[in-house]
N, C-alpha and C positions, 0 to 999 in steps of 0.2 A: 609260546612253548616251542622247544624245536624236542625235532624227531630224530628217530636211531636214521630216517634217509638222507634226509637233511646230515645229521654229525657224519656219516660212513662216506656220503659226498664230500664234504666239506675236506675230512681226513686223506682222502686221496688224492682232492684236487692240490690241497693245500701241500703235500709231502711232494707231488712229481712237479709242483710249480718249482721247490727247493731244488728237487735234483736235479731239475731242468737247469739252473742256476738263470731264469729270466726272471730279473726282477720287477719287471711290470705286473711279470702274471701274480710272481706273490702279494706286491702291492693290490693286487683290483680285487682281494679278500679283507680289505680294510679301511675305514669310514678314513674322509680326509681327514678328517682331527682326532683318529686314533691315542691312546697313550702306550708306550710298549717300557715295560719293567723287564730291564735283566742286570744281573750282577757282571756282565759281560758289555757294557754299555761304558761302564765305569772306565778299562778297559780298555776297548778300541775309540770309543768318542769321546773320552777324555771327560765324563760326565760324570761327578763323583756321584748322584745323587740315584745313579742306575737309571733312569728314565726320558723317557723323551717323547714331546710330542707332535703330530703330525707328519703324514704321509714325505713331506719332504725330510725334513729332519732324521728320521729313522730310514728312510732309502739311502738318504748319505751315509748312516752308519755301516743297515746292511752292505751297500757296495763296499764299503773298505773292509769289511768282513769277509764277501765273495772274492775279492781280492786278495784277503792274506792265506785263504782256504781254499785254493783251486779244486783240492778234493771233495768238499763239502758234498753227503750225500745220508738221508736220511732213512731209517728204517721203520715205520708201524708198525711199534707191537698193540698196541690197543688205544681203545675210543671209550670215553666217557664221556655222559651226557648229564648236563642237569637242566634246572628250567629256563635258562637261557645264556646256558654256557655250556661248553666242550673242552673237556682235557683230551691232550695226546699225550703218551705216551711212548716214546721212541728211541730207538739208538741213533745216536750220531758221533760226528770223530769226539766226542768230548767224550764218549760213554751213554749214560741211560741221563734223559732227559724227558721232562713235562712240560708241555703249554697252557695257560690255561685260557683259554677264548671267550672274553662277552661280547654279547651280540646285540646291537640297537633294533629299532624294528624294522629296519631294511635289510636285517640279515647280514651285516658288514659286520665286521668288527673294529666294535668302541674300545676297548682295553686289550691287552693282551701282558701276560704273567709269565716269563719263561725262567725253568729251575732243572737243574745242573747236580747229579751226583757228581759230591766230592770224592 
């Protein structure tokens, strides 16, 4: 079960890793063999199926992303928690945006869900 310190860390460290634009740091919040779901995948890594797995695969994506978004810079407006996941909730240049984050039991994240007001 993860806790409101655990998600309210997680939420902050995870937001000023983005603005930071280091992508190591955002990566060392995600198990090697992650899967990451976006309709934005499709997109920039030319991946019709939205998804992709592991730590390499999705660093290459995010770079060509940091890369076409030098502004890229994220906002918190709130933290959901369930029993072993965390939604964020945020503004970014796209508008209002959620993540949704599960977690293995090393606390990394296994999956990750990101969704995009049209």
């Amino acid at each position: 079960m993860l806790d409101k310190a655990f998600a309210e860390h997680f939420a902050a460290e995870w937001i000023a890793a983005w603005n930071s634009h280091d992508l190591d740091r955002v990566l060392s919040h995600y198990a090697d063999d992650f899967e990451m779901s976006s309709p934005i995948i499709a997109q920039i890594a030319g991946e019709p199926s939205g998804k992709l797995k592991g730590k390499k695969a999705v660093g290459a994506y995010w770079a060509k992303a940091l890369a076409l978004i030098p502004h890229l810079h994220f906002e918190l407006v709130t933290t959901l928690v369930g029993a072993n996941s965390i939604t964020l909730y945020y503004k970014g240049h796209r508008g209002m945006s959620a993540e949704v984050f599960i977690f293995g039991p090393d606390k990394k994240v296994s999956a990750a869900f990101a969704h995009y007001a049209l």
